[in-house]
C-alpha positions in Angstrom: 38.0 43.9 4.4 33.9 43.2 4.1 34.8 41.3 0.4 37.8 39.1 2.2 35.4 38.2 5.2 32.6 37.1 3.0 35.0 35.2 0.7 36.3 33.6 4.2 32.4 32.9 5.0 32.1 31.4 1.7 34.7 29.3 2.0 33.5 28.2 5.5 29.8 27.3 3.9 31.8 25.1 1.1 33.2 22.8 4.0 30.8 22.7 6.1 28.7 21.2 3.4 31.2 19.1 2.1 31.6 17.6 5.7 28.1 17.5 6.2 27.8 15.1 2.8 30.8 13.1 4.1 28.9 12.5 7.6 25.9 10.7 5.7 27.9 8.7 3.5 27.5 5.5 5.8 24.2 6.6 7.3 21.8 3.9 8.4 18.5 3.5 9.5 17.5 1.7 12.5 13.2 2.5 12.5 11.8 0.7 15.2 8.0 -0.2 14.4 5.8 2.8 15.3 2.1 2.6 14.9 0.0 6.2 14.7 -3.6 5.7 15.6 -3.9 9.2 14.7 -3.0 9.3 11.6 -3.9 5.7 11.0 -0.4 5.5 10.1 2.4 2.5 10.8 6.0 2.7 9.6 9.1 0.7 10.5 12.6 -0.9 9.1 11.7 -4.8 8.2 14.7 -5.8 8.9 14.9 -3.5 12.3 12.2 -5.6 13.5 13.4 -9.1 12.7 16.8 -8.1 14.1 15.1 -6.8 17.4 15.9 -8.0 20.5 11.9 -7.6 21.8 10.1 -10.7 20.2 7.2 -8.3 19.9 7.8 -6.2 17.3 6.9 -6.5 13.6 5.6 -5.0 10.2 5.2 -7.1 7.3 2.7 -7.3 4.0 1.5 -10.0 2.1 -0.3 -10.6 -1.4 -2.0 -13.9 -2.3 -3.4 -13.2 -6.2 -5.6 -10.5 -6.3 -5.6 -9.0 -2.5 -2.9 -8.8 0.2 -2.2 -6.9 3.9 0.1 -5.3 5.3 0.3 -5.6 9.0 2.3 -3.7 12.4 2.6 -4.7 15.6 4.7 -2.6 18.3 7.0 -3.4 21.1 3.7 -3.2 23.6 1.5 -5.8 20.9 -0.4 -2.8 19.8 -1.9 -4.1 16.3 -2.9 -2.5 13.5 -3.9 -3.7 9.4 -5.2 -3.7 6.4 -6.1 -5.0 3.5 -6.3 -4.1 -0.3 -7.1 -5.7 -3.5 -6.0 -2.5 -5.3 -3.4 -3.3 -8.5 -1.3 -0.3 -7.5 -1.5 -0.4 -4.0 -0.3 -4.6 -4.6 2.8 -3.9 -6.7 3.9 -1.8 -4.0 3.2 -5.4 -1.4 5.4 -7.2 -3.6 8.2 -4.6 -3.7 8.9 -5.5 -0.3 12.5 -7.2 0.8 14.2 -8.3 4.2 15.8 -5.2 4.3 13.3 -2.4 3.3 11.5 0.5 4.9 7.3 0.1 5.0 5.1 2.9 6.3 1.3 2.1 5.5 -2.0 4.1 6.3 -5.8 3.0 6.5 -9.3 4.3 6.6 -12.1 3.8 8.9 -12.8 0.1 7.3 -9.9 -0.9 7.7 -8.7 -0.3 4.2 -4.6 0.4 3.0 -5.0 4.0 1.7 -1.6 4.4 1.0 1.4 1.8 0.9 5.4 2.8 0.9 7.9 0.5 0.4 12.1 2.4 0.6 14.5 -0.3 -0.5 17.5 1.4 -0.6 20.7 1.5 0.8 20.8 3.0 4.4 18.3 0.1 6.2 20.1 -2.4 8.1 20.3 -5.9 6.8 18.6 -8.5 8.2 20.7 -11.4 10.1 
């Protein structure tokens, strides 16, 4: 009896997982534009933004040679930047698409500590 029950239990993890997979399989991500004083921290979809209905809204980055920005502004035209001429921290800037997911951070000077750029799937184009 205890052997048939956990083969049943077994059975009833297996599909649950498989169901769980076939849930996420059109997933999409709809990030507004959130800016963390905090933690010095903004993240947001690009695309979310520019498809917004709120005209304040945006997050974008920018590289001209040898130095570029990335820059957030919420839905109440809180503002937040910064800049970078480091090589890695660049390459990231000119990963960016329509479509893709940026968080960024800073320090005290106003300085990009750390720069993410998701292109992937599950962000919603931009129309």
């Amino acid at each position: 009896m205890k052997r048939n029950r956990l083969g049943l239990c077994a059975l009833g993890f297996a599909g649950a997982l498989l169901s769980s997979t076939a849930a996420f399989a059109g997933w999409r991500s709809s990030q507004e534009v959130v800016i963390w004083d905090v933690l010095s921290f903004a993240n947001g979809d690009v695309s979310y933004a520019s498809n917004t209905a709120d005209t304040g809204q945006r997050i974008e980055c920018e590289s001209k040679g040898g130095s570029g920005y990335c820059l957030a502004e919420d839905q109440t035209g809180l503002t937040r930047q910064c800049s970078t001429s480091d090589s890695d921290l660049l390459a990231v800037i000119r990963s960016l698409k329509n479509d893709s997911y940026l968080s960024f951070s800073w320090d005290t000077n106003g300085h990009c500590t750390n720069i993410r750029v998701d292109n992937s799937s599950y962000t919603v184009p931009k129309k």
